[in-house]
NUZATI-186355 format. One record per residue (C-alpha): x, y, z. Coordinates in steps of 0.1 Angstrom, whole numbers, plus 5000, padded with zeros to 4 digits. Last residue first. Example, Ala and Ser with C-alpha at 12.3 -4.5 7.8 and 13.67 -1.06 7.14 Angstrom:
<rs>
<r><east>5137</east><north>4989</north><up>5071</up></r>
<r><east>5123</east><north>4955</north><up>5078</up></r>
</rs>
This chain:
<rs>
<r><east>2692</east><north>6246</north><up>0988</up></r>
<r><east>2661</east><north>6227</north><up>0990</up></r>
<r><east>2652</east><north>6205</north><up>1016</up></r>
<r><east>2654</east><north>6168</north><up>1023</up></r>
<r><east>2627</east><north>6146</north><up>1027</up></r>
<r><east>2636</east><north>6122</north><up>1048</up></r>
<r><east>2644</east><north>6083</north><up>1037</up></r>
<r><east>2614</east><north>6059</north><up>1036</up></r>
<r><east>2615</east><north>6037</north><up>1068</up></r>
<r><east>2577</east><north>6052</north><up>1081</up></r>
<r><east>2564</east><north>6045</north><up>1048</up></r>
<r><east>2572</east><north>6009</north><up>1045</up></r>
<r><east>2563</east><north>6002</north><up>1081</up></r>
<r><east>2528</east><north>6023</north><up>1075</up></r>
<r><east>2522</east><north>5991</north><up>1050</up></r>
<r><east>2531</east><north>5964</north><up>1071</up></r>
<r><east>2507</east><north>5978</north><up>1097</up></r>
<r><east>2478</east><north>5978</north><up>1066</up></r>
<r><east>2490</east><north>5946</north><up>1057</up></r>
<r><east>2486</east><north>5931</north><up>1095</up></r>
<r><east>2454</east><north>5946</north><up>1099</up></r>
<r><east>2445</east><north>5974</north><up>1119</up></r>
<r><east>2432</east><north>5981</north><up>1157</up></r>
<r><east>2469</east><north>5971</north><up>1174</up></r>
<r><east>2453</east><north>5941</north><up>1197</up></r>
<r><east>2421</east><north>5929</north><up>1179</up></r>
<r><east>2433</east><north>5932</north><up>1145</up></r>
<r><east>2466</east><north>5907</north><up>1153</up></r>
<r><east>2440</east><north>5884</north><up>1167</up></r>
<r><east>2418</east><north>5884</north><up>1136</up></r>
<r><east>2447</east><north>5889</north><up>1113</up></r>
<r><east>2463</east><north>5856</north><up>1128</up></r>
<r><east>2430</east><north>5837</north><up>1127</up></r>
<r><east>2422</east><north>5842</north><up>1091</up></r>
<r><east>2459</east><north>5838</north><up>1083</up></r>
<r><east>2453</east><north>5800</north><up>1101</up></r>
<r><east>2468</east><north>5785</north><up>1133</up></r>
<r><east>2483</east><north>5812</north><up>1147</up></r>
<r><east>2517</east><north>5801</north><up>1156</up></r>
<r><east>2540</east><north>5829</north><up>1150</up></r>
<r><east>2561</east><north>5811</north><up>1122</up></r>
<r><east>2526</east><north>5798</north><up>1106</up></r>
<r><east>2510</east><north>5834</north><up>1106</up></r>
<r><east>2540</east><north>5848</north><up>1092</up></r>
<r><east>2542</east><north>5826</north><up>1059</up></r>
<r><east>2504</east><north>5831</north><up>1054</up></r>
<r><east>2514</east><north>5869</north><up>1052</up></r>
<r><east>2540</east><north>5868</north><up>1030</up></r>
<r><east>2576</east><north>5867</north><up>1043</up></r>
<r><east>2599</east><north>5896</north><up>1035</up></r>
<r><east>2590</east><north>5926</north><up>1043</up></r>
<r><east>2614</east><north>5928</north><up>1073</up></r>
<r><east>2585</east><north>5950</north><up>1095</up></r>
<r><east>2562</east><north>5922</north><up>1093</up></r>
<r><east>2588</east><north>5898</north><up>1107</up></r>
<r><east>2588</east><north>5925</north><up>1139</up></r>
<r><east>2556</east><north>5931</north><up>1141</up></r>
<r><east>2550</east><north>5891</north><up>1142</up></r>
<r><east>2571</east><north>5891</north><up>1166</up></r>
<r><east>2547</east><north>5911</north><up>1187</up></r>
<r><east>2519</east><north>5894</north><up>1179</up></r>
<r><east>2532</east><north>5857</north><up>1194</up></r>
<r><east>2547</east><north>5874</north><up>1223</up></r>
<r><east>2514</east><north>5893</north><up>1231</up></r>
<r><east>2496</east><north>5858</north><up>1226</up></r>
<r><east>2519</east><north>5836</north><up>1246</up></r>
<r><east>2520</east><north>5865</north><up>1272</up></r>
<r><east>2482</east><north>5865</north><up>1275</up></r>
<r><east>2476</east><north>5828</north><up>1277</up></r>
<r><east>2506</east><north>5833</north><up>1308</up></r>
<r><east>2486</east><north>5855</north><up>1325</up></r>
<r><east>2498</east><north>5892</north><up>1334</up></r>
<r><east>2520</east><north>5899</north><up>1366</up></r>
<r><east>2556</east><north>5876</north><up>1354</up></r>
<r><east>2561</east><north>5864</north><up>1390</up></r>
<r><east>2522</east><north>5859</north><up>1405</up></r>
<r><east>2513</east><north>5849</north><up>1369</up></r>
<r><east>2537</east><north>5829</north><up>1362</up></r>
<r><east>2528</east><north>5812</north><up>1394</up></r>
<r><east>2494</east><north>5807</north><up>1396</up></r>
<r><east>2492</east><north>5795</north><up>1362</up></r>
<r><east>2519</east><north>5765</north><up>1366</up></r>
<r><east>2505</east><north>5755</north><up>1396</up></r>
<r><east>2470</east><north>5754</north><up>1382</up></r>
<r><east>2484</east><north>5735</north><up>1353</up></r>
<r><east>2510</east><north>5709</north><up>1374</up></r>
<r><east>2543</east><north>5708</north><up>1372</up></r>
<r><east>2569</east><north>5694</north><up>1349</up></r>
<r><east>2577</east><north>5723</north><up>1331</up></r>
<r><east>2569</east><north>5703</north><up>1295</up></r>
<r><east>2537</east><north>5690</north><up>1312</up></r>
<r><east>2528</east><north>5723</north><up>1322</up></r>
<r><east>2534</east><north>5741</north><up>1287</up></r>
<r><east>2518</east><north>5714</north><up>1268</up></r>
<r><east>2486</east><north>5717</north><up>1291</up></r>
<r><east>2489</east><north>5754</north><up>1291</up></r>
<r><east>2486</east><north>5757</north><up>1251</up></r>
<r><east>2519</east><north>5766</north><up>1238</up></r>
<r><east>2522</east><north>5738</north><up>1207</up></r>
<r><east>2547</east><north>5749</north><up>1185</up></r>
<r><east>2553</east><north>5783</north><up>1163</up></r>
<r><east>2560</east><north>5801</north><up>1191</up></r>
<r><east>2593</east><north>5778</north><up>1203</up></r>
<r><east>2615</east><north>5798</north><up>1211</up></r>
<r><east>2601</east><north>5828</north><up>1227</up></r>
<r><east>2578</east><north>5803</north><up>1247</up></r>
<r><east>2604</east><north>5780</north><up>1258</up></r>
<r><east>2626</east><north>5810</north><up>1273</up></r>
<r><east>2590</east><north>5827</north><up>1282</up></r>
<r><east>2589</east><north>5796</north><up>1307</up></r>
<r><east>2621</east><north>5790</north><up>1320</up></r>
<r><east>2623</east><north>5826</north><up>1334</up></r>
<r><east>2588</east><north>5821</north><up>1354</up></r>
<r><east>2602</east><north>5786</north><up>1367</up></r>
<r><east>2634</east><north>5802</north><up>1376</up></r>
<r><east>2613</east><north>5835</north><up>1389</up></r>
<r><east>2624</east><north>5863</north><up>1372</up></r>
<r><east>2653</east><north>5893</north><up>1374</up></r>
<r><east>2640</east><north>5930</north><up>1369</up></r>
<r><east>2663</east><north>5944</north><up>1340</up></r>
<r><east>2680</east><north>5976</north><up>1359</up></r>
<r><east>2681</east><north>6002</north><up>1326</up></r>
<r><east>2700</east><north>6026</north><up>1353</up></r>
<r><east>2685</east><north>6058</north><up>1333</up></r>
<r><east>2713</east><north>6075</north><up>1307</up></r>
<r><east>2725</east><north>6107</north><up>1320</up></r>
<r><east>2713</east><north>6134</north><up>1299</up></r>
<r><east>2723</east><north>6144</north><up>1268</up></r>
<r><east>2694</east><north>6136</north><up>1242</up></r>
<r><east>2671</east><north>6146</north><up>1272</up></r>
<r><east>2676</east><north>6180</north><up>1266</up></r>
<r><east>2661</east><north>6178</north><up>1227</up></r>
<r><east>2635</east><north>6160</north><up>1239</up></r>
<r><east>2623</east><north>6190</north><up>1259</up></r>
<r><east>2628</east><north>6206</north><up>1231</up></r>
<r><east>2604</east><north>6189</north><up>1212</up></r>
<r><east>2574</east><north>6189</north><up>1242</up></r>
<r><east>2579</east><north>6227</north><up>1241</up></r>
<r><east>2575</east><north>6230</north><up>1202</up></r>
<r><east>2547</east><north>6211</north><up>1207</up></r>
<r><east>2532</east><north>6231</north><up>1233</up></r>
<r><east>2539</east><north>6264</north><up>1215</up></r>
<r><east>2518</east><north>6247</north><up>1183</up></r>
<r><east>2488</east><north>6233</north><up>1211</up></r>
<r><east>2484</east><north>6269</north><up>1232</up></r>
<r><east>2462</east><north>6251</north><up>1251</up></r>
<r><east>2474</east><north>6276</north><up>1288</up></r>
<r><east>2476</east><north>6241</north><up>1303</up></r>
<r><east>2498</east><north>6229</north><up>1275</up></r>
<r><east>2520</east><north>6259</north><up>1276</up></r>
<r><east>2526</east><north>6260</north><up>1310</up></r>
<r><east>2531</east><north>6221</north><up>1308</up></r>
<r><east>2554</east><north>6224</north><up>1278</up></r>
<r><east>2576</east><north>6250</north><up>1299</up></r>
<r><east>2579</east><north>6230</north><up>1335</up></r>
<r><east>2591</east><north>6202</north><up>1310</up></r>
<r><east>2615</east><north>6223</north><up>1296</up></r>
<r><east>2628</east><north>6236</north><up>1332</up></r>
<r><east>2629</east><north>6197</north><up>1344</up></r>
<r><east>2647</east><north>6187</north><up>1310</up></r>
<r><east>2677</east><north>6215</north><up>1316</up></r>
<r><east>2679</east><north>6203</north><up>1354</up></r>
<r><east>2679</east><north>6167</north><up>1341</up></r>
<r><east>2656</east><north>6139</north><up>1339</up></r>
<r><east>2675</east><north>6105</north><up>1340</up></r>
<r><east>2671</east><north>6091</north><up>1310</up></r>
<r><east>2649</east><north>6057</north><up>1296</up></r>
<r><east>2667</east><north>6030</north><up>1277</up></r>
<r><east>2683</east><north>6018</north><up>1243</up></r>
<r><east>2647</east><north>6025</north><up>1225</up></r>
<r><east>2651</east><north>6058</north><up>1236</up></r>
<r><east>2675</east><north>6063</north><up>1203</up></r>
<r><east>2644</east><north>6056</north><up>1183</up></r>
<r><east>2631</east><north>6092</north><up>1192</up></r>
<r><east>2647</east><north>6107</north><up>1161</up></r>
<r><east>2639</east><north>6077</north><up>1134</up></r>
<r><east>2602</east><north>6092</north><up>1143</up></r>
<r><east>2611</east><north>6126</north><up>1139</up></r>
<r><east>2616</east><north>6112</north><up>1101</up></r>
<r><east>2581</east><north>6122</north><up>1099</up></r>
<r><east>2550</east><north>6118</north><up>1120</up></r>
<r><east>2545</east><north>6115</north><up>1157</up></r>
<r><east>2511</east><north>6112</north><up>1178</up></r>
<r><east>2516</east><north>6119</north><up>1216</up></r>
<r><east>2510</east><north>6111</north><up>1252</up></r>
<r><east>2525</east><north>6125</north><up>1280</up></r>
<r><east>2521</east><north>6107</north><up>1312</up></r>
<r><east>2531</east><north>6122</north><up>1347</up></r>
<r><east>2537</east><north>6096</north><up>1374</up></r>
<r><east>2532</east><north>6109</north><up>1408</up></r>
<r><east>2537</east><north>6081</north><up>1437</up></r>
<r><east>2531</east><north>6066</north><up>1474</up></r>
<r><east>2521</east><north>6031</north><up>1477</up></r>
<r><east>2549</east><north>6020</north><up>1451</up></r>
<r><east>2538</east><north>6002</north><up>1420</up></r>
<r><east>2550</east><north>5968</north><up>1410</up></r>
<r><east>2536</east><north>5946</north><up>1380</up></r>
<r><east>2525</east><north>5972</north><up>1357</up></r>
<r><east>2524</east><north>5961</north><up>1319</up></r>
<r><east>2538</east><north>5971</north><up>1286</up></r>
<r><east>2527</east><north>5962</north><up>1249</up></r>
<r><east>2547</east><north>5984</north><up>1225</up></r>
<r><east>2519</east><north>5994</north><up>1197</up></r>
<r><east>2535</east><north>6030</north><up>1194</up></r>
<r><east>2566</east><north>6031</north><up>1214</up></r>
<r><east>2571</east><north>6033</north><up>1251</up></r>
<r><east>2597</east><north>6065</north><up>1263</up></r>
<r><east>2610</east><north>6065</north><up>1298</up></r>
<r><east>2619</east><north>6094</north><up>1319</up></r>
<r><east>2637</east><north>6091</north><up>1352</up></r>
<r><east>2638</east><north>6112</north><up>1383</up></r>
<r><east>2621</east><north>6081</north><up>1406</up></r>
<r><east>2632</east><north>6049</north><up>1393</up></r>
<r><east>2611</east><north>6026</north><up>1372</up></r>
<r><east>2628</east><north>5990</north><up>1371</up></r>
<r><east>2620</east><north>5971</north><up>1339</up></r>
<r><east>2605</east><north>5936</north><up>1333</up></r>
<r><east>2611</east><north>5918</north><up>1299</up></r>
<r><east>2592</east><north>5901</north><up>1273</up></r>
<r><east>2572</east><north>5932</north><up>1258</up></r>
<r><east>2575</east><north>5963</north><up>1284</up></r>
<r><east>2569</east><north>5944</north><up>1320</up></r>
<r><east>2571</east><north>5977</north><up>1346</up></r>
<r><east>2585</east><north>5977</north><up>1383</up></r>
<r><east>2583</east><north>6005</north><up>1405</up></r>
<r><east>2597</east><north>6041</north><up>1420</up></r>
<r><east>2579</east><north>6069</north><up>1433</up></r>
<r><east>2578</east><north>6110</north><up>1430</up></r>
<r><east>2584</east><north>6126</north><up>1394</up></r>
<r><east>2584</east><north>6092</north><up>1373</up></r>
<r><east>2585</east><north>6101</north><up>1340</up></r>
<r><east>2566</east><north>6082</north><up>1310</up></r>
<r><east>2564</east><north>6097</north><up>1273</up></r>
<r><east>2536</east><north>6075</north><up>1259</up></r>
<r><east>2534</east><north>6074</north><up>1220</up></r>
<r><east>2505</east><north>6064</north><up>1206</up></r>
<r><east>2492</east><north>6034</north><up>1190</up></r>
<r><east>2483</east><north>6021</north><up>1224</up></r>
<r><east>2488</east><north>5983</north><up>1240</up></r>
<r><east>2485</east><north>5978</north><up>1276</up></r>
<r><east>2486</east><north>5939</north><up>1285</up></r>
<r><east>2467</east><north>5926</north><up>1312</up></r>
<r><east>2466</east><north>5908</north><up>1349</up></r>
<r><east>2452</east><north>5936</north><up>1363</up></r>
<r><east>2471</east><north>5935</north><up>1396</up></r>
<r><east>2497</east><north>5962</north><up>1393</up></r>
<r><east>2469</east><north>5989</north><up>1385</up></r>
<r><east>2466</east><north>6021</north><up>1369</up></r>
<r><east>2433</east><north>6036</north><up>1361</up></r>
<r><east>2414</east><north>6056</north><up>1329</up></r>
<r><east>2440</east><north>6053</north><up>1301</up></r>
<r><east>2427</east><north>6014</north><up>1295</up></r>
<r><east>2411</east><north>6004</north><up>1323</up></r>
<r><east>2395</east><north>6008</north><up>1357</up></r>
<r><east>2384</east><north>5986</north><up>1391</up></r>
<r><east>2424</east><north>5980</north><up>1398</up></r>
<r><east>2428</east><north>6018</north><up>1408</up></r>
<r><east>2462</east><north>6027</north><up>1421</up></r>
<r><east>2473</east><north>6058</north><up>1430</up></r>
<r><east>2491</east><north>6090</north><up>1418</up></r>
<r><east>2486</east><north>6090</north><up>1380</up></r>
<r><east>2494</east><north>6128</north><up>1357</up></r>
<r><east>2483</east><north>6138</north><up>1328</up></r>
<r><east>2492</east><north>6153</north><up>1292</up></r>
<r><east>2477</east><north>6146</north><up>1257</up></r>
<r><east>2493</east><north>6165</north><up>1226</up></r>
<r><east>2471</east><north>6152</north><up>1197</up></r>
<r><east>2506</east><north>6163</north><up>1176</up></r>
<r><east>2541</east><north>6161</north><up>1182</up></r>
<r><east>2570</east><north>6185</north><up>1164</up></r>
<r><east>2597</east><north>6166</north><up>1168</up></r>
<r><east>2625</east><north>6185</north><up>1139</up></r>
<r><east>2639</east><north>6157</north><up>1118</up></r>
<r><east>2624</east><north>6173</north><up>1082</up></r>
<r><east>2609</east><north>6203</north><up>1087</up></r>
<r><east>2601</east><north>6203</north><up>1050</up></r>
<r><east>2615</east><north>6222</north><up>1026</up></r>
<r><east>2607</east><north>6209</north><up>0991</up></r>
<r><east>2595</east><north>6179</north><up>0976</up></r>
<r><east>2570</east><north>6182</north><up>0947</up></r>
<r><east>2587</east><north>6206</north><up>0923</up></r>
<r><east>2616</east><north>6196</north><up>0928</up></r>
<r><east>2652</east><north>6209</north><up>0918</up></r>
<r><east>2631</east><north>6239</north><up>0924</up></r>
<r><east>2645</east><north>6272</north><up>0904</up></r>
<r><east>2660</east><north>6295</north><up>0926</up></r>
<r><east>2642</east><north>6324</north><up>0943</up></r>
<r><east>2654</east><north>6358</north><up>0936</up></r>
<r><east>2627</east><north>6373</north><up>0915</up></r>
<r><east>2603</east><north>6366</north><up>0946</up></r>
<r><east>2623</east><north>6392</north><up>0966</up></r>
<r><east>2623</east><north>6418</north><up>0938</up></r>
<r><east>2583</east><north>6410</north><up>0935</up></r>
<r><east>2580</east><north>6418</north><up>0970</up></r>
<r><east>2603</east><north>6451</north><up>0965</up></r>
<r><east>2581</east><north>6466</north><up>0940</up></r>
<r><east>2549</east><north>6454</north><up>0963</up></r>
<r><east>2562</east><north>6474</north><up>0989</up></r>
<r><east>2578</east><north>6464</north><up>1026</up></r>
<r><east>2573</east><north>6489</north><up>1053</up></r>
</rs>
C-alpha cells in the first residue's frame, strides 16, 4: 500500500510544465459523446426528422450531429449534398455535422442501424478520412460493434464511447465501400450543373424552365421524380451549403457571401442559413476557426 512518504516522493518527480495551461490532453483519441444508437427497418412517409424514414418525402435532413450509418440487411440509394450514393448491404457510411442528405431509394426489406454522436477535439480531423467514402464493415468492425452495443444497452456511456472509438479504429483498414455515384436523369443532371454554377443568378423555377426549355410543371415533376427532393429545395441546400464552405475560408465578409450564394440580402441569408443549421452564419464561422486550431499536444 502506497504511503504518504512515497506520494510526496512521486510528486517530487514531476517536471516542470512547459505550460501551465496546456497539458496532456487526449488529443486524437474519438472519444464521442450524447452517444445515441437505433436501428430503421421500414418506411414511414407520415414522420420526420429522427422519428421515420422515407424515400418520398421530398426533403432535406440536416443534423449537427454526427450520424454513423451501416447497412446490416438491405441496400439503397441516398442524395448526400449534390450527389446520389449507392448504400450496399455490409457497409458503413459516415455523414458529417450539418451534411444535408436525403433518401431517394430504399429496399422493401432492410435493417439500418444509426449511431449518432457529438465529437470534440482534433478527433474531429480523425474521422475526416470518411469523407473519401464509406467502408465495408469487417469481421474486426462487426465484433467492435457487437461490443459498443453491449455496452450501450447496459448505459455504461464512458465504456460505450471507448467502444464506439475502437470500432473506428477497425474501420481505418477495412476495405473501402464501392463509392458507386448514382447516375441522373439528363434533364435532372443538366439542371444542378446550371444551378452549381450559376447560384448567384436568377434560379427561380421560371428562369430555370425557360433556360431547360420545358415547361414549369414538367420541369418540377421531373427533378423531382429523378433527383427525390424538390428542386426549390436543392437550389436552397446548394446555395447554404456553399456558403459553409466560403464561410469556412474566412475570407469574404458576410455581405460578400450572401451575394455569391444568391440570397438577396445578409438579412435574408442569415435568416435562411439560421433556419437550416440552428445558428448564425458568424457563430458557424466561428466554431470553424476553433475546430482548425492545431491539437493540443502533451507534455513530455
Amino acid at each position: 500500500m502506497l504511503d504518504s512518504r512515497e506520494l510526496i516522493e512521486v510528486a517530487h518527480r514531476l517536471d516542470r510544465p512547459k505550460d501551465y495551461f496546456r497539458g496532456l490532453d487526449w488529443e486524437d483519441e474519438i472519444l464521442p459523446r450524447e452517444i445515441v444508437a437505433f436501428c430503421r427497418r421500414e418506411q414511414d412517409h407520415r414522420t420526420s426528422g429522427w422519428d421515420g424514414i422515407s424515400a418520398r418525402a421530398g426533403r432535406y435532413d440536416q443534423h449537427s450531429r454526427y450520424v454513423l450509418l451501416v447497412a446490416l440487411e438491405g441496400s439503397g440509394n441516398m442524395g448526400v449534398e449534390t450527389t446520389c450514393h449507392r448504400i450496399n448491404e455490409g457497409e458503413a457510411h459516415l455523414l458529417f455535422p450539418h451534411q444535408i442528405h436525403y433518401y431517394i431509394d430504399l429496399p422493401d426489406k432492410f435493417t439500418w442501424l444509426y449511431i449518432t454522436f457529438d465529437l470534440e477535439g482534433s478527433a474531429r480531423q480523425v474521422l475526416e478520412l470518411w469523407r473519401s467514402g464509406g467502408r465495408r464493415l469487417n469481421e474486426v468492425g462487426q465484433e467492435r460493434l457487437a461490443e459498443f452495443l453491449a455496452r450501450f444497452r447496459e448505459g455504461r456511456g464512458l465504456d460505450a464511447s471507448i467502444a464506439l472509438g475502437r470500432v473506428f479504429e477497425a474501420m481505418e483498414t477495412a476495405e473501402p465501400a464501392e463509392n458507386i455515384a448514382v447516375p441522373d436523369d439528363d434533364l435532372v443532371a443538366r439542371v444542378k450543373k446550371y444551378v452549381m454554377e450559376n447560384l448567384d443568378g436568377d434560379l427561380a423555377m421560371p428562369a430555370l424552365s425557360r433556360r431547360m426549355g420545358v415547361s414549369e410543371s414538367y420541369l418540377r415533376a421531373i427533378f423531382r421524380e429523378g433527383a427525390g427532393v424538390s428542386l426549390g429545395n436543392f437550389v436552397r441546400s446548394v446555395r447554404l451549403v456553399q456558403a459553409t464552405y466560403l464561410l469556412e475560408e474566412d475570407q469574404l465578409d458576410l455581405g460578400a457571401i450572401a451575394e455569391k450564394t444568391g440570397f438577396g440580402s445578409l438579412t435574408s441569408f442569415t435568416r435562411a442559413f439560421r433556419r437550416m443549421y440552428e445558428m448564425t452564419p458568424s457563430f458557424y464561422r466561428k466554431r470553424a476557426r476553433l475546430e482548425a486550431e492545431p491539437p493540443i499536444k502533451s507534455i513530455s
